[in-house]
N, C-alpha and C positions, 0 to 999 in steps of 0.2 A: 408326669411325662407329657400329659396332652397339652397342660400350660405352658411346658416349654417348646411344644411346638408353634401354640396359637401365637405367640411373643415372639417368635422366629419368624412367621408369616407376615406378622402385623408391622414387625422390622422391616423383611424385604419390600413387603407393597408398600407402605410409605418409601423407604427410600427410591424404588422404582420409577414410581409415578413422581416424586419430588425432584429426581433429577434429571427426568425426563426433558423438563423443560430448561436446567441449566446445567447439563451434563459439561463437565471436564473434557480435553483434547488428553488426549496420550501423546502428542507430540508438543513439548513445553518450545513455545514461541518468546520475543522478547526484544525491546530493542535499547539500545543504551541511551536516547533520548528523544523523546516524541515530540518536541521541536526542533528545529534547523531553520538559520538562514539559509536562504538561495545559495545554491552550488555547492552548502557545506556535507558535511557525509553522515550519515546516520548508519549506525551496524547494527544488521538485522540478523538475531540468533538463533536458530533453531539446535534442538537437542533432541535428543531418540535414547532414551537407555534399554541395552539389548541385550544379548546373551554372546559368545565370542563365537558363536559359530552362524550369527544370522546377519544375511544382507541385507543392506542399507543403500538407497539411492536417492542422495539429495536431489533437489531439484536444480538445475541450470536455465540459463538465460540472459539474454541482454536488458533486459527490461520485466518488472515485475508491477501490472499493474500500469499505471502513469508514471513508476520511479527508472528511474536509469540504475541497471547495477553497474556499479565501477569496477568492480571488483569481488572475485570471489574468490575468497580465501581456505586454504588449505584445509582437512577435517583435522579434529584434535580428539583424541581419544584419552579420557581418566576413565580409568577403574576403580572402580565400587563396589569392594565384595567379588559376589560372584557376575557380576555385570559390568557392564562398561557404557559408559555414556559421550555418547559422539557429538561431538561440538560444530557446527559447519554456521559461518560468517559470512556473510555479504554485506558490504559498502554501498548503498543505495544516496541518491540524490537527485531533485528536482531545480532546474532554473525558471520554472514558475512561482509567482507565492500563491497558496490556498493551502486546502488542507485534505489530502489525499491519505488514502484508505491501501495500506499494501493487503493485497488479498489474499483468500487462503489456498494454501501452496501443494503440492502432492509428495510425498514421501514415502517411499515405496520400500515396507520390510520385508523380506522373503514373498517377494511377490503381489504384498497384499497394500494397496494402494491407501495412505492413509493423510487428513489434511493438518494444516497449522491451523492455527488461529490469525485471524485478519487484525491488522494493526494499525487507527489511526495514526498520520504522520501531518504534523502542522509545519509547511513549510514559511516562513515569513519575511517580509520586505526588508532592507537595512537601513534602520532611521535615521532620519535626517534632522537637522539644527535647524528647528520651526523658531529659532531665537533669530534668526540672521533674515527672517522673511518679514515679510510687509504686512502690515495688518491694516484690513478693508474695512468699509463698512458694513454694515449686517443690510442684504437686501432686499428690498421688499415681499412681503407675500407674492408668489406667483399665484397665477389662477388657472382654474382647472383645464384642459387642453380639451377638446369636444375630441369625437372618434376621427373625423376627418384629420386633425392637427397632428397623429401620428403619423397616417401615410403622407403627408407634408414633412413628417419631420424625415422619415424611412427616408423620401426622394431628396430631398436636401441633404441626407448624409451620404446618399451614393453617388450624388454630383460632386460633395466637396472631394469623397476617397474618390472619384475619379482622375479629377484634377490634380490631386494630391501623386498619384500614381505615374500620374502625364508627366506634373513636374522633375519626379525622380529621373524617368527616361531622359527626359530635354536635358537635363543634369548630366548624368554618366553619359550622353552621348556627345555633348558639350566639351567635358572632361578629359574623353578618349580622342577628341579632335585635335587639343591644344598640347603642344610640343611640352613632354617632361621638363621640368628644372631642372638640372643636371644639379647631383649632389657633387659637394667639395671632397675628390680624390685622397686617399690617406695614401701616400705612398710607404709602402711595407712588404715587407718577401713571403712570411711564416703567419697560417691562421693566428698565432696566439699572439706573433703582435699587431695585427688588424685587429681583433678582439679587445686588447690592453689598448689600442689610441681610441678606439670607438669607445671606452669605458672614460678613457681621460674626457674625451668629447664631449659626454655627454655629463659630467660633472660642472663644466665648462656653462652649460647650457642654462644653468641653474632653475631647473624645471620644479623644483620642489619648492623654491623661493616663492616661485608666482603662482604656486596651489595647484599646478599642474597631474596632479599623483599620476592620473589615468595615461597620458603620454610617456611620463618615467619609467611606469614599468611593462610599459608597450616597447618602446626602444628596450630598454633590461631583458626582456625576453629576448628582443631578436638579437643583440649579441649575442646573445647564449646560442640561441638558435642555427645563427648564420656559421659561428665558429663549429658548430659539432658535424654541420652540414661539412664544411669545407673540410676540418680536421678528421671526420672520420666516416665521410661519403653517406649519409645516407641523408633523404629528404626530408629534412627537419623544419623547413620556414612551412613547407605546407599540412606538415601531419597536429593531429590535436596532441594533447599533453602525453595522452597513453600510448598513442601510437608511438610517441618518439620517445618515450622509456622504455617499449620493447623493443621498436629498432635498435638501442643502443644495446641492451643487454647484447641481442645476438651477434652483432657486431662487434662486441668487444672478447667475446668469446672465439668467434673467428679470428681476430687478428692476434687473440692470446692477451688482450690486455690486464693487469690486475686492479684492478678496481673495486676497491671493499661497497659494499650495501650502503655505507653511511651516504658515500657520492651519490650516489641516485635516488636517495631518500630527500638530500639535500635540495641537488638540482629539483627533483620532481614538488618538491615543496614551493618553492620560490617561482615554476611557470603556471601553478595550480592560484598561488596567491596573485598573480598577473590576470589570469583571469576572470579570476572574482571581481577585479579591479577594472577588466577592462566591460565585460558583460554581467555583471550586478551590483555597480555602481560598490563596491567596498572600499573603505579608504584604513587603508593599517595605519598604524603611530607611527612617530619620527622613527623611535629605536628599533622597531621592526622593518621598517624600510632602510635602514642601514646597516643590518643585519643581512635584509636579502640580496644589497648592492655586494657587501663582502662576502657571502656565501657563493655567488655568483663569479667573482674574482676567484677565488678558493677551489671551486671546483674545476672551471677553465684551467687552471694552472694545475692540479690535478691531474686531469684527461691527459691533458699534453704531453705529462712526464709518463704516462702511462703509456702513448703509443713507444713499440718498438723503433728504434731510428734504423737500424740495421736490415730492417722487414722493408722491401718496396711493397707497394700497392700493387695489388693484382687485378691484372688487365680485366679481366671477365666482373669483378668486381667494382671498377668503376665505371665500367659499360651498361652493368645491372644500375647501378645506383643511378648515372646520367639517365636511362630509358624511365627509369622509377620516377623522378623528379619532373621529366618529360608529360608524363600521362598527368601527374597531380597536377600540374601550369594547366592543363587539356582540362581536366576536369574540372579545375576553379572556374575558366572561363564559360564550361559549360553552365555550372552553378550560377554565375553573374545572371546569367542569360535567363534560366530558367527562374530565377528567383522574382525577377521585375515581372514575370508574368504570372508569378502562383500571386504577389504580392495583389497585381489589379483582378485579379479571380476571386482571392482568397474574401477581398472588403466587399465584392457584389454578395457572396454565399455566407456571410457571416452569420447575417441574422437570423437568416432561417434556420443554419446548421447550428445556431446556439440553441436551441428550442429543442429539435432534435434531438443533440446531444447530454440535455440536462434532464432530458425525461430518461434517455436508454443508459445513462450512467447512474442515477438515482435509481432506478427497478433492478440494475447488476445489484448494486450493495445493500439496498435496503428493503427490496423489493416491492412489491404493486402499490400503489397508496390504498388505501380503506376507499378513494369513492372509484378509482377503478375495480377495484376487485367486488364493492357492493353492484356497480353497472356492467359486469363483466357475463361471461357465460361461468353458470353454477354446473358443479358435477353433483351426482347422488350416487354413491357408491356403499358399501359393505365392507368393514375389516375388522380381522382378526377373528377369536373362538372364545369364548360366546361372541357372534358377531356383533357389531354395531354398525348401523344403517343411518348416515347421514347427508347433507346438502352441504357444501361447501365452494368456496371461490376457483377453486381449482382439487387435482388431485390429491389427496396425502402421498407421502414418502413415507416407504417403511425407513425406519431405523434399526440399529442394531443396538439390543437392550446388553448383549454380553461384556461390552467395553463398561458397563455401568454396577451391574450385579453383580456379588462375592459366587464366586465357581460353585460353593456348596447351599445354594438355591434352587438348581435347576433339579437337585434330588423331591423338592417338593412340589414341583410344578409339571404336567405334563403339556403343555405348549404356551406360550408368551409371545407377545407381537405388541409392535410400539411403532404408529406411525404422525407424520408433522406436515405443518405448512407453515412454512416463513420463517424468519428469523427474529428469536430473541430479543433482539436489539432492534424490530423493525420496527412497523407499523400495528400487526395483528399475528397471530400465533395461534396455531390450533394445533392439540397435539389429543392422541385419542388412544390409549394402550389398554390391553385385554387379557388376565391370566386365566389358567384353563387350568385348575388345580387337578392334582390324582386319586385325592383321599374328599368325599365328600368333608365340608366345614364350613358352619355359620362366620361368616363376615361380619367384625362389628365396624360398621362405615364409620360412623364418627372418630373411631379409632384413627382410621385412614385418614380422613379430613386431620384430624392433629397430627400426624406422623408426615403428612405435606406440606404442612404451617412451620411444623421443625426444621425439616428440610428447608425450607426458602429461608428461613433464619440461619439458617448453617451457612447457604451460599451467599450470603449477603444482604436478606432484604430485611428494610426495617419499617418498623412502624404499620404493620402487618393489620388491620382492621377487616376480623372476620365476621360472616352471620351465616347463621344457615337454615334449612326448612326441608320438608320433607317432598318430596318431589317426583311424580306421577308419567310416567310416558304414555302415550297415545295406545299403548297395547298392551297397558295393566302392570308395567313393571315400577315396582317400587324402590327409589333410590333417596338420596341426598341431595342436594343443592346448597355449597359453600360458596360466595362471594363476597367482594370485599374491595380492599385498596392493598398499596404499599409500596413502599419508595424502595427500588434497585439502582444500582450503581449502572449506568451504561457501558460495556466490556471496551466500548473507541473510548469516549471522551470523559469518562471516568464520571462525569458528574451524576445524580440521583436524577431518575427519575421518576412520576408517579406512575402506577399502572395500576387498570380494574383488570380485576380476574373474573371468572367462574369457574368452580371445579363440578362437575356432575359424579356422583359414584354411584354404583349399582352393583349389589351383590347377590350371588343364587349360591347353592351349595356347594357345587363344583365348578363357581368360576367367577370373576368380575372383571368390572368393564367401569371406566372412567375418560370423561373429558374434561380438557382444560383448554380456555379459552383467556386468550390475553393479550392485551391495547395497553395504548396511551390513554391516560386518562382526561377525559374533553373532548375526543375526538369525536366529531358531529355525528362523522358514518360510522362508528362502530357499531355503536349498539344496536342498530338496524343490522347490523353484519352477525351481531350475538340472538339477536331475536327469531332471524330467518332460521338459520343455524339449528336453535333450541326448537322451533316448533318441526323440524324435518327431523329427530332424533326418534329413532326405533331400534329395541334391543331386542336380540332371537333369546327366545326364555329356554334355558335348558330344563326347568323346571314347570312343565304344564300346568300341576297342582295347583302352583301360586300364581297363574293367571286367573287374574278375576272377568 
């Protein structure tokens, strides 16, 4: 019986301490592709499996992170047994290319605040035919620039983006001077045949002959555009693609229109692909751009047969829509206005604010670098029972070991504490956990040290190169010292990494105490960050006796 206790103990402190450091979310995260072109959509899924009587509150927002959500999509609920697993989707996307980090998210079950897991998201450029370009010749070595040749270079680049800035104004103010070309009048009675000659019109035009795509489906939209404006009142040249697929819903709801989901799946496809085309340079195939000239067609003549002929327009209603369309004209202009001037603000503040910005975005996700946090202010603090008394870069965080531990553990323990700094996936990682048994029992560490080499094989790592010794603290306590290598999978970018560890353990009769310490391996400052560390460690002995 006491062997299957000691094998029950030696189970949970291994696993304890092993997943300490790459413990599991309770909220399964997930996205259907971790690349995207610009503008394209990525669905991002979180899932909760619950009980039928516990609340659930996903998170909302316009933006997650640096991603735009497009959309957020209804929750889906499957049952499983006696549980049910709630499904909630969001439509994220970026018109920058890099590679952005969605972060982790709050999700709130009966109250109790709980996160996702953070998701890299690799957005990228839409390539181009390097077949159709010019080939240079390879230019000479440059030479080295002295320090002065940067702020030469800084001041010549804020002269040219000055000029550059100037020029746009003398431009659009040039532009606004000189009297419109009057376009050639279509003479027509009914939106839909304004719509149908402007479509003839522009077939006419033969804009796809001369590689034109980006003007094709700039005009193609504003057909669409112009005709749903006129045909069914609401500001559609000025609103973006979403806006004017809700304006339409409600408005065709008000006027009673029947109009199946395919129609606005349709339309909202073909002004989403216009866009791409007109601001991320995308170019669709022949058969896809004739596909969206006749879907286009298709739907127009649609809508049309959809409005009632019998129904006048109501007055209050096109008084709303003319004041609506009113303030957007107001607002575009304000936008003109304001843009030429964030534009010559924005090229003075660039450089510094890139600087800025690459340090306080890097320390959100990955946190301190190793030579900030070694040149930093150190704390010395005490945690957990038996305590342990350490120096480090900053504070620990306790954690919660319960989301980790089987329920029928805590019968052997009478208090537990697990606390951390950093992340996993950062730079440096320090995590320090303390059981406080109820029934005095010899500890065999090395036991321990193999039940946390398991554990990291279990969660993924490989190539695991341990050693160990026997290892003394400053006030006579006798423990272990396990270190080593071993290549993990990185949780963003999936690839392997190396990493040095140290595991410290320390056992008394009624309680242990262990540290784990873990970097990138090479990293110049760490091991000054593990050295400091290791000589500031002090353990409270529950055991007097075996103080020497």
């Amino acid at each position: 019986m006491r062997a299957k206790h000691f094998k029950q103990i030696y189970a949970v402190l291994a696993f304890f301490m092993g997943c300490a450091v790459f413990a599991q979310n309770p909220i399964k995260t997930s996205v259907d592709s971790t690349k995207i072109k610009i503008g394209a959509q990525a669905n991002l899924i979180l899932k909760a499996t619950v009980k039928s009587k516990d609340r659930v509150n996903f998170p909302e927002g316009k933006v997650f992170g640096q991603l735009e959500v497009l959309e957020s999509y209804p929750i889906d609920t499957v049952k499983k047994g006696d549980t049910y697993e709630l499904v909630k989707k969001y439509g994220l996307t970026q018109f920058d290319s890099g590679r952005y980090v969605i972060p982790r998210l709050p999700v709130v079950i009966n109250n109790k605040t709980l996160q996702s897991d953070s998701i890299a998201l690799e957005v990228n450029n839409i390539k181009v035919d390097t077949l159709k370009q010019k080939l240079y010749d390879i230019k000479p070595i440059a030479s080295q620039p002295s320090d002065n040749a940067f702020w030469l270079w800084l001041l010549g680049g804020l002269v040219v983006a000055g000029a550059v800035a100037y020029g746009i104004w003398w431009y659009i103010k040039k532009r606004k001077s000189q009297p419109a070309k009057k376009k050639e009048e279509i003479k027509v009675v009914t939106p839909i045949e304004k719509a149908t000659a402007h479509l003839q019109d522009l077939e006419k035009k033969a804009l796809l002959q001369q590689g034109a795509v980006k003007e094709y489906y700039s005009e193609l939209a504003d057909i669409a555009r112009l005709y749903i404006e006129e045909a069914i009142h609401i500001p559609a040249m000025e609103s973006t693609t979403s806006e004017l697929i809700d304006a339409m819903r409600n408005a065709t709801q008000k006027r009673k229109m029947l109009l199946k989901q395919e129609t606005f799946e349709q339309l909202e496809q073909v002004l989403r692909t216009a866009d791409m085309v007109k601001f991320a340079k995308s170019k669709p195939l022949d058969f896809e751009i004739e596909q969206d000239r006749s879907r286009i067609e298709t739907t127009i003549v649609v809508i049309d047969r959809s409005i009632p002929v019998d129904q006048p327009d109501d007055e209050n209603t096109t008084q709303a829509w003319m004041e609506a369309k009113r303030k957007l004209e107001e607002a575009k202009r304000k936008r003109k206005r304001r843009n030429l001037i964030i534009a010559v603000a924005s090229v003075v503040v660039f450089l510094g604010a890139f600087f800025l910005a690459y340090t306080t975005v890097r320390s959100a996700i990955y946190g301190k670098t190793t030579k900030e946090m070694l040149e930093g202010n150190w704390v010395k603090s005490e945690y957990g029972v038996p305590g342990v008394t350490l120096e480090t870069p900053d504070v620990l965080e306790r954690m919660d070991p319960s989301a980790i531990l089987p329920k029928d553990s805590y019968a052997l323990f009478k208090d537990m504490a697990m606390f951390g700094y950093g992340k996993q996936f950062g730079d440096f990682y320090i995590m320090v956990a303390t059981l406080n048994l109820k029934e005095p029992k010899q500890v065999d560490l090395n036991t321990v040290i193999d039940g946390v080499i398991k554990t990291w094989e279990a969660q993924g790592g490989k190539d695991i190169l341990v050693k160990s010794e026997e290892y003394h603290t400053p006030n006579g306590i006798t423990g272990v010292r396990a270190f080593g290598t071993m290549a993990y999978p990185d949780p963003l970018t999936k690839q392997s990494l190396k990493l040095s560890y140290e595991v410290y353990v320390f056992g008394q009769e009624q309680g242990m105490q262990q540290i784990v310490l873990l970097h990138k391996d090479g990293d110049e400052y760490a091991p000054k960050i593990v050295e400091r560390i290791k000589n500031s460690i002090e353990m409270r002995n529950l055991n007097p006796q075996q103080q020497q």
